[in-house]
Residue, then its C-alpha position, 0 to 999 in steps of 0.5 A: x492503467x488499472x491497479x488491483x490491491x490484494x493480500x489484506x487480512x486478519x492478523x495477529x499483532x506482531x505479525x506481518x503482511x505482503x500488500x500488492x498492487x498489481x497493474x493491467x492495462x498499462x505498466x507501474x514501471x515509469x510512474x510514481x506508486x503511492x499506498x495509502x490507508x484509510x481507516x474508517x471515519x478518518x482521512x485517507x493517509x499516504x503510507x508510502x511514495x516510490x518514484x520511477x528511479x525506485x527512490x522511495x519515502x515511508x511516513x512516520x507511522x510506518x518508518x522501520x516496519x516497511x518495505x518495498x519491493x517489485x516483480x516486473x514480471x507480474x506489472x507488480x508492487x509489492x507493501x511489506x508490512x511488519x510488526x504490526x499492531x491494531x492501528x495499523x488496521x485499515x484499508x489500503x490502496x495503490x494508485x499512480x500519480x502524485x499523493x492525492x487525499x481522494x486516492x482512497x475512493x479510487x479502488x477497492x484496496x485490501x482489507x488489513x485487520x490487526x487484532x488477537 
């Protein structure tokens, strides 16, 4: 299966953003869909896990200004993003499996840039 991230951008803070993570060659349905961010010179964190029941789990920096949602017919996850602020600037990519601190250097993720 590969994952492709889009929707990235420039943004103003407080503003928000719908990352997506779509799936060809296979199917996100079944598998566990974890987003992650990297920004530059720093580890690639997790952002969010959402496991094959639809449970999901947001990490602190994220809590409250996120959301998950799907369109089974695209093969898609989609990041809602919201109020965001120039540290949530960074890459952000999708990958199957469980967390894994490499998963950053697996795709090319989307560009989220925050700034006025």
């Amino acid at each position: 299966v590969q994952l492709v991230e889009s929707g990235g951008g420039l943004v103003q803070p407080g503003g928000s953003l719908r990352l997506s993570c779509t799936a060809s060659g296979g199917t996100l349905h079944g598998s566990n869909v974890v987003w992650y961010r990297q920004k530059p010179g720093e580890e690639c964190l997790m952002v969010s896990t959402t496991s094959p029941a639809g449970h999901t789990y947001f990490t602190d920096f994220v809590e409250g200004r996120v959301a998950i949602s799907f369109d089974n017919t695209k093969n898609t996850e989609y990041l809602w993003l919201s109020s965001l602020t120039p540290e949530d600037t960074a890459v952000y990519h999708c990958a199957l499996g469980n967390p894994n601190i490499y998963a950053c250097s697996w795709g090319q993720g989307t560009q989220v840039t925050v700034s006025a």
